[in-house]
C-alpha positions as CSV (number, residue, x, y, z in Angstrom):
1,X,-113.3,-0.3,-149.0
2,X,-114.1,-0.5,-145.3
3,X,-113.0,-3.3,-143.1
4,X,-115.7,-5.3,-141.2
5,X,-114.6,-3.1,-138.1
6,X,-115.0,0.2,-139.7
7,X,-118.4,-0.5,-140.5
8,X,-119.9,-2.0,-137.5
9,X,-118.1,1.0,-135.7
10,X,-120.4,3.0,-138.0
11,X,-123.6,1.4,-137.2
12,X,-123.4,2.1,-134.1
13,X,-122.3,5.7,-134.7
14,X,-125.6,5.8,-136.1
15,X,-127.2,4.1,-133.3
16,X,-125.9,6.0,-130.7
17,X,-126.9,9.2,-132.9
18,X,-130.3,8.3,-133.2
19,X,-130.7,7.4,-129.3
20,X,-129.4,10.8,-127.9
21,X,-131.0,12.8,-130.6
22,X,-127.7,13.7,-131.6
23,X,-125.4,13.6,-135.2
24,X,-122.8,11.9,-136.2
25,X,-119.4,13.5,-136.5
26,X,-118.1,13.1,-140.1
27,X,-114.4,12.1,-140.4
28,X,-114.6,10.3,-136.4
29,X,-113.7,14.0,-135.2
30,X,-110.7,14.4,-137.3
31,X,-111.1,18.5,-138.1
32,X,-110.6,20.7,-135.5
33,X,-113.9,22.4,-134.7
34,X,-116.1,18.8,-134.6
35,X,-114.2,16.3,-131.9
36,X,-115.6,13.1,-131.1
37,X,-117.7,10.3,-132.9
38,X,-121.3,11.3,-132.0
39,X,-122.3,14.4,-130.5
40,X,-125.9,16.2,-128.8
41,X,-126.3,19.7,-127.0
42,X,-125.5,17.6,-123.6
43,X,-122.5,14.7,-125.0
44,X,-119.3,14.0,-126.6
45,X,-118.7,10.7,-127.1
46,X,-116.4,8.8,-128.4
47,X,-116.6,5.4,-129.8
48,X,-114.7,2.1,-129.5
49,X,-115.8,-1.2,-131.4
50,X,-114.2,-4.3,-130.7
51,X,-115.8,-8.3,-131.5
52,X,-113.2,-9.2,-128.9
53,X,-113.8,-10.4,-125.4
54,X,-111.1,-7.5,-124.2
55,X,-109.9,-3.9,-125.0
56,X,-107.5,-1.8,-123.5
57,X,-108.1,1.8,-122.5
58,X,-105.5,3.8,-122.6
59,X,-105.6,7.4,-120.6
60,X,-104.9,9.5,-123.5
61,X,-108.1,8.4,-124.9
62,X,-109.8,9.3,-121.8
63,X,-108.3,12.6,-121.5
64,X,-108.2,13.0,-125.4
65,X,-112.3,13.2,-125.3
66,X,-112.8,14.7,-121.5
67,X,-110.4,17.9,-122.6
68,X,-112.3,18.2,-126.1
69,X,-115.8,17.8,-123.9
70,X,-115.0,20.6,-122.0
71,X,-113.8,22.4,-124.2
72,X,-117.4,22.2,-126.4
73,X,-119.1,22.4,-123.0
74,X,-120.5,19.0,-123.2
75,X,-119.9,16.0,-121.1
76,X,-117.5,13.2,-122.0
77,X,-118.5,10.1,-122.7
78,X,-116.8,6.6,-123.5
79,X,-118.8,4.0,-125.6
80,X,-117.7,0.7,-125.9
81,X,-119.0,-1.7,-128.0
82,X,-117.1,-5.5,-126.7
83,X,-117.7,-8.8,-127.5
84,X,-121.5,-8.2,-128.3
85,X,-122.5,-5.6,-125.2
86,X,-122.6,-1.9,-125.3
87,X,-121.4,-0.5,-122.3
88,X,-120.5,3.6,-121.7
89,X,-117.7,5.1,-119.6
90,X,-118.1,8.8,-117.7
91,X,-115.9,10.6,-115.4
92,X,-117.0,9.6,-111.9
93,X,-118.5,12.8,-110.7
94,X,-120.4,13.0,-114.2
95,X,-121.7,9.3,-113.2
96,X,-122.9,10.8,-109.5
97,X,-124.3,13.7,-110.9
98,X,-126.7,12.0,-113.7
99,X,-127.5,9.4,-110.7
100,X,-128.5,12.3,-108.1
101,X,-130.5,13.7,-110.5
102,X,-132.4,10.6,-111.0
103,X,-133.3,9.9,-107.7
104,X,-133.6,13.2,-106.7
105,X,-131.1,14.2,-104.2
């Protein structure tokens, strides 16, 4: 039986999937060849549900899905779901690079 947690953490696995035309990786990226929560030809992300107003972020998590990006030759992303707002984490010079190629320079 899944705790209330587990399965708003999968909804929005699902919605995620569905918004970067991606899938959904089964087991939360337990085997070895599939890392990550949700996954596309461009992202890795993983995924973090909380109904609190805070969560901490730990580094290993950080590195944990920026090594296993690289690795699949995607880019790493954080997803955040907190106290009813979806908010995504990227390295920095990920961040500058999708914004320079938004506005062109």
């Amino acid at each position: 039986m899944k705790t209330e947690g587990q399965k708003e953490s999968l909804k929005h696995e699902k919605r995620l999937a569905k918004i970067v035309g991606g899938s959904r990786t089964a087991a939360s990226g337990a085997f070895w060849n599939r890392k990550g929560d949700v996954r596309n030809d461009e992202l890795l992300i993983e995924h973090k549900w909380t109904g609190k107003k805070q969560v901490t972020i730990k580094s290993e998590v950080l590195q944990k899905i920026t090594k296993e990006a690289i690795l699949d030759s995607r880019t790493p992303v954080l997803g955040l779901h907190l106290d009813g707002e979806n908010y995504v984490v990227l390295l920095e010079e990920d961040f500058f690079e999708l914004r320079n190629s938004i506005i062109g320079e």
